[in-house]
N, CA, C and O atoms as a DFTB+ gen file, in Angstrom:
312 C
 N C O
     1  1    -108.823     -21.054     -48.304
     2  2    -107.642     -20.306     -48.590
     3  2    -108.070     -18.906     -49.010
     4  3    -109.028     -18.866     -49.782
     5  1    -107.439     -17.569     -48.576
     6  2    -107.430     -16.302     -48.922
     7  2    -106.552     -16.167     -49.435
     8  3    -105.407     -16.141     -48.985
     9  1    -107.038     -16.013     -50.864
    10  2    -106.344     -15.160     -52.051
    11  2    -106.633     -13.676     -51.976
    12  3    -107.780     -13.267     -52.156
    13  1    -105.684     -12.905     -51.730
    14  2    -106.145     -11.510     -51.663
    15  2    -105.606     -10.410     -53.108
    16  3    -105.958      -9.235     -53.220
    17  1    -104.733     -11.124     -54.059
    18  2    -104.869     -10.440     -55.327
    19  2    -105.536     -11.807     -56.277
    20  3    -105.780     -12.993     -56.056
    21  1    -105.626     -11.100     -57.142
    22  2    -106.392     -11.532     -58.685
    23  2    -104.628     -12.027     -59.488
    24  3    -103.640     -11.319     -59.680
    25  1    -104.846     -13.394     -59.761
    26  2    -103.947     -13.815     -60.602
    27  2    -103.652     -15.425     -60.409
    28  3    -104.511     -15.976     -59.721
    29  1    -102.845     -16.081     -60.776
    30  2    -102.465     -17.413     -61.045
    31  2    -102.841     -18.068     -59.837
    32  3    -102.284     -17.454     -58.926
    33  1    -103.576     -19.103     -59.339
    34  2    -103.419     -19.802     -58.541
    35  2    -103.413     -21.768     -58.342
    36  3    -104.044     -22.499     -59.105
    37  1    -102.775     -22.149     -57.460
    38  2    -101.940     -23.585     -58.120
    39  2    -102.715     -24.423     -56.262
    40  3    -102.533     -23.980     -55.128
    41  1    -103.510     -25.648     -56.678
    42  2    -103.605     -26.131     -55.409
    43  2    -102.612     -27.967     -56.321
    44  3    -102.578     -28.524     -57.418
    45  1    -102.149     -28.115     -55.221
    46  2    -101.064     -29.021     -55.614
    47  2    -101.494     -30.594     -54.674
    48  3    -100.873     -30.894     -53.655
    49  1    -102.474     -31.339     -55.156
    50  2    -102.344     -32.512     -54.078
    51  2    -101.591     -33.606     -54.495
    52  3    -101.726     -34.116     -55.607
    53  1    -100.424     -34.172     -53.243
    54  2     -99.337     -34.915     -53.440
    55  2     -99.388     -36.095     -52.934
    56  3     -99.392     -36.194     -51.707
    57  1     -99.431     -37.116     -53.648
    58  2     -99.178     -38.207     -53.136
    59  2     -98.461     -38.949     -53.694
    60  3     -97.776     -38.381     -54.545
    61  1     -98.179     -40.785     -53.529
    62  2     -97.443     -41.362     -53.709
    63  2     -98.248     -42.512     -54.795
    64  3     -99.439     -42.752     -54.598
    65  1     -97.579     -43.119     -55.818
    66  2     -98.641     -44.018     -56.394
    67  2     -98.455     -44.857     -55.970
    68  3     -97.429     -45.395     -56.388
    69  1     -99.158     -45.549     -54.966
    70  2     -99.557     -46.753     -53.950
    71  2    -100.827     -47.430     -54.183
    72  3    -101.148     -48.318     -53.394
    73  1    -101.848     -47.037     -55.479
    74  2    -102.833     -47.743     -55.656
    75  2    -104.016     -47.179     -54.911
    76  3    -105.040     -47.726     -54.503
    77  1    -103.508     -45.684     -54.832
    78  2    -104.854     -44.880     -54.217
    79  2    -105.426     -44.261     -55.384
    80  3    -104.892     -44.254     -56.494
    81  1    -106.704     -43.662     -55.044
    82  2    -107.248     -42.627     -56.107
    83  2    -107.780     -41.883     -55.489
    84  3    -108.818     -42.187     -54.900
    85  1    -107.154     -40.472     -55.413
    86  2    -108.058     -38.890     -54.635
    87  2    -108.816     -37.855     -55.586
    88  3    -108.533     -37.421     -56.702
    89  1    -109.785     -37.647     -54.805
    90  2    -110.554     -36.906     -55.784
    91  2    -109.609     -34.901     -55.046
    92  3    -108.831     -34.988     -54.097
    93  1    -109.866     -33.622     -55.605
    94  2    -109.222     -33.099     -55.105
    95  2    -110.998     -32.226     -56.227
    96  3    -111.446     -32.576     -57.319
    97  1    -111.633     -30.752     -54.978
    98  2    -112.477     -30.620     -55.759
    99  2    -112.162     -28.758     -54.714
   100  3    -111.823     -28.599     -53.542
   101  1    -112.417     -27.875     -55.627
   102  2    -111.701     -26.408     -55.617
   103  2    -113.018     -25.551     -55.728
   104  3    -113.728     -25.620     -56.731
   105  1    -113.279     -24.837     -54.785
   106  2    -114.668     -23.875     -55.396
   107  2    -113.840     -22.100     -54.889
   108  3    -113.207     -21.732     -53.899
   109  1    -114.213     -21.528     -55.951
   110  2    -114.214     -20.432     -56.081
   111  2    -115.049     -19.238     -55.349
   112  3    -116.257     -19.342     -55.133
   113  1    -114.462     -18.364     -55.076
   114  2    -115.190     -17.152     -54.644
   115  2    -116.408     -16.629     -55.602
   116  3    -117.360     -15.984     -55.160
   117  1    -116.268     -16.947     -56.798
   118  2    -117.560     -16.532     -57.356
   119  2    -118.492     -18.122     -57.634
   120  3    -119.500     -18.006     -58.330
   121  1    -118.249     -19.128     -57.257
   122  2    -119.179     -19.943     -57.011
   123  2    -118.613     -21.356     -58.023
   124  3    -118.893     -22.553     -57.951
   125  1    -117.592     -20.484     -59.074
   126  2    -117.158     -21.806     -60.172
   127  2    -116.321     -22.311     -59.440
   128  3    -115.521     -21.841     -58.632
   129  1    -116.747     -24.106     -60.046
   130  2    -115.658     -25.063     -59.183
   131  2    -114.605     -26.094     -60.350
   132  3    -114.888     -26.443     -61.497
   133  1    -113.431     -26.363     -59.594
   134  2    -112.355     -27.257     -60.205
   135  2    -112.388     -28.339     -60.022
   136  3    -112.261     -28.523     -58.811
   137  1    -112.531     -29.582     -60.747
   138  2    -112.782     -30.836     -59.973
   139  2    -111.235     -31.484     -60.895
   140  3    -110.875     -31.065     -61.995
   141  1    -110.534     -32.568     -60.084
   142  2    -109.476     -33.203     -60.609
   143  2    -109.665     -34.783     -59.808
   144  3    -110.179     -34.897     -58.696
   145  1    -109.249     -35.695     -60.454
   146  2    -109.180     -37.157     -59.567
   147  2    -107.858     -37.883     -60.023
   148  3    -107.688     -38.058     -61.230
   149  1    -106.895     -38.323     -59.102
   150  2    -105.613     -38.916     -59.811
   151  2    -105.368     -40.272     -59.066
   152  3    -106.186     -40.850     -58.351
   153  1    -104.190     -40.645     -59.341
   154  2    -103.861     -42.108     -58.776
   155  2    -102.058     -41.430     -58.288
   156  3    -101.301     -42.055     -57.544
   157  1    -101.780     -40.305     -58.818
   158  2    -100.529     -39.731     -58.214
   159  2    -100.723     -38.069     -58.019
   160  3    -101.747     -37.387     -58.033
   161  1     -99.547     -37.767     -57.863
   162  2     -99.582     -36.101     -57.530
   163  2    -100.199     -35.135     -58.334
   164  3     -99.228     -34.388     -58.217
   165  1    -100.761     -34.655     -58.864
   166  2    -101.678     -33.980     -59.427
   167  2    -101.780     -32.121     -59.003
   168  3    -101.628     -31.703     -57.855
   169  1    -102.056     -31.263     -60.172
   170  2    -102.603     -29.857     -59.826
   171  2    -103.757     -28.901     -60.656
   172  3    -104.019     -28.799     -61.854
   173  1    -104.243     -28.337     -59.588
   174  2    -105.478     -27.720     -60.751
   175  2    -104.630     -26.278     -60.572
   176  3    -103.728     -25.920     -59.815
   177  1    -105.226     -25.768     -61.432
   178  2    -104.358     -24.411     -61.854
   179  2    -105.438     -23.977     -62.490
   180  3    -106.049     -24.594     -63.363
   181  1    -105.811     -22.389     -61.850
   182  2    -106.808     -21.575     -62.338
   183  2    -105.978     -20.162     -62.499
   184  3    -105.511     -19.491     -61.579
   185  1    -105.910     -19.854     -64.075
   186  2    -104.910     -18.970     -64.357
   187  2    -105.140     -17.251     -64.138
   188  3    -104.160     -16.515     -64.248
   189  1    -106.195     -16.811     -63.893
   190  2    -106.953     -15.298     -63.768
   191  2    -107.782     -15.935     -62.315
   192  3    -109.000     -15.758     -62.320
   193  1    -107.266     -16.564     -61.252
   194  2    -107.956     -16.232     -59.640
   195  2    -108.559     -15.107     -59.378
   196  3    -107.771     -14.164     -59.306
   197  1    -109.787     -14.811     -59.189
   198  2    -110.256     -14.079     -58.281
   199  2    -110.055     -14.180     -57.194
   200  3    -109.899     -15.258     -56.621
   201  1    -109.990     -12.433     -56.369
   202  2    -109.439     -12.609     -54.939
   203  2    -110.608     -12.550     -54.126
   204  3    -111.661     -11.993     -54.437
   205  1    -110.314     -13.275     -52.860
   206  2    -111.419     -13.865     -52.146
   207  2    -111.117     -15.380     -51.612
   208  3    -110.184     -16.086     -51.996
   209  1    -111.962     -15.676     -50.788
   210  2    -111.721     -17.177     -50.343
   211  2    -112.406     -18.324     -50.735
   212  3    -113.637     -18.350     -50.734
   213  1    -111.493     -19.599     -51.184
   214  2    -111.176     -20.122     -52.197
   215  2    -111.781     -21.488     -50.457
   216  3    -111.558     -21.355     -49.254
   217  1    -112.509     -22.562     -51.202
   218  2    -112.336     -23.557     -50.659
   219  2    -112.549     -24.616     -51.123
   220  3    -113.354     -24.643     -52.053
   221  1    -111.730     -26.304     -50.533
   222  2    -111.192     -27.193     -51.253
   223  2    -111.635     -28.333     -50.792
   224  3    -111.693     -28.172     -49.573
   225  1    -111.955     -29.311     -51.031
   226  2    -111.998     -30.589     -50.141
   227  2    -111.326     -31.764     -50.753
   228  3    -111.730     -31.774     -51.916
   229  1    -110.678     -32.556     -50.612
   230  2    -109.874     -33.824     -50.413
   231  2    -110.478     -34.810     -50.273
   232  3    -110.663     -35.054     -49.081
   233  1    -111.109     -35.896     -51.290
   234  2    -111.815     -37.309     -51.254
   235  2    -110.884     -38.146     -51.302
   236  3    -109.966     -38.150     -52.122
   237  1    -111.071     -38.936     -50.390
   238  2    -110.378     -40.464     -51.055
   239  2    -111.539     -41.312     -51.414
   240  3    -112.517     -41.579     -50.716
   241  1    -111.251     -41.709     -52.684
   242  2    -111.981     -42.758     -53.311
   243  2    -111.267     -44.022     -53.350
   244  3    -111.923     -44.999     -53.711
   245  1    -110.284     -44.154     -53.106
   246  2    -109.745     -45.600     -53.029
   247  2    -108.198     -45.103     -52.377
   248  3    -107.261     -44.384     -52.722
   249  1    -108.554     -45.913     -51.296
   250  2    -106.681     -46.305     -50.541
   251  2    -106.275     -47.351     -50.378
   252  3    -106.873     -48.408     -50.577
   253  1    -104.967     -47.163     -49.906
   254  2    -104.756     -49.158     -50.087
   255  2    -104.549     -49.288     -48.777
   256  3    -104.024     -50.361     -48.480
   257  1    -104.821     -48.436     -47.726
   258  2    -104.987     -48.551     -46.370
   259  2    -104.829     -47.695     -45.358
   260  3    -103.843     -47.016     -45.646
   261  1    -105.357     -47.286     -44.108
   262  2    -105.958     -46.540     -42.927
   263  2    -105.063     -45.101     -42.929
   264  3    -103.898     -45.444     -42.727
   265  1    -105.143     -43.500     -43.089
   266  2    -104.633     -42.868     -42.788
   267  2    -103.231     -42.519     -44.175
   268  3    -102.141     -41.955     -44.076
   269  1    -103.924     -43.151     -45.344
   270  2    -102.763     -42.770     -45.873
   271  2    -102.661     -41.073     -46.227
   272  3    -103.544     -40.237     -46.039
   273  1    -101.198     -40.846     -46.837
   274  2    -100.737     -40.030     -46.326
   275  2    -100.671     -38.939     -47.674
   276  3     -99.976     -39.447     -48.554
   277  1    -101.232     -37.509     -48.094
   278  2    -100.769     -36.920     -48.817
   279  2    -100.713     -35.403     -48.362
   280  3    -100.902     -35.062     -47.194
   281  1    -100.453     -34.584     -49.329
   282  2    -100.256     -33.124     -48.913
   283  2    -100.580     -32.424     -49.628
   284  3    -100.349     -32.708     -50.803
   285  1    -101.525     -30.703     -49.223
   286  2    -102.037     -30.241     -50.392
   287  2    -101.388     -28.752     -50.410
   288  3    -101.668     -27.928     -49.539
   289  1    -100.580     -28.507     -51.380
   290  2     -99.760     -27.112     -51.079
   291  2    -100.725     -25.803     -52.018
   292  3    -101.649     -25.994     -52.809
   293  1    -100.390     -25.089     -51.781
   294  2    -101.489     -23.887     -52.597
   295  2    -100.620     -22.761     -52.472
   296  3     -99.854     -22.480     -51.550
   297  1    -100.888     -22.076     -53.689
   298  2     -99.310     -21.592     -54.651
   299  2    -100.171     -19.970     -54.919
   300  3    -101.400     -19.922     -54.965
   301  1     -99.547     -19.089     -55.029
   302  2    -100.742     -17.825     -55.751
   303  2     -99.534     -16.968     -56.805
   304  3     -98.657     -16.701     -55.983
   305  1     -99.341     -16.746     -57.350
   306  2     -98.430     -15.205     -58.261
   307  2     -99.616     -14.140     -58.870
   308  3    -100.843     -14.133     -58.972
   309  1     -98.898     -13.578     -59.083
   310  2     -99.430     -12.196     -59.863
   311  2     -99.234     -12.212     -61.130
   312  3     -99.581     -11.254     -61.820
């Protein structure tokens, strides 16, 4: 993700509590990273973002079966 100002930024991973657990893990343009793990919808929120590109990856550590289904929205303000 390109963040191109400096300020609030929100990665939002959504799911359903079905007895999954996602890991959701955020690295920064200057190298610091966000790590979060839930069993429902969950957000990391890094409040002073540096601008630059931001990247994320999505674990599943436990599903309760093939292709389940969530969504990861990513939010920025000033």
């Amino acid at each position: 993700y390109l963040a191109e100002n400096r300020g609030r930024l929100q990665f939002v991973l959504g799911f359903e509590d079905r007895g999954a657990r996602l890991g959701l893990q955020v690295t920064g343009p200057d190298g610091r990273r966000y790590e979060e793990t839930g069993t429902q919808t969950f957000t990391i929120e890094v409040a002073d973002a540096p601008p630059g590109t931001w990247q994320y990856t999505v674990t599943p550590l436990e599903v309760p079966y093939r292709n389940f289904p969530f969504t990861l929205t990513i939010g920025e303000s000033r």
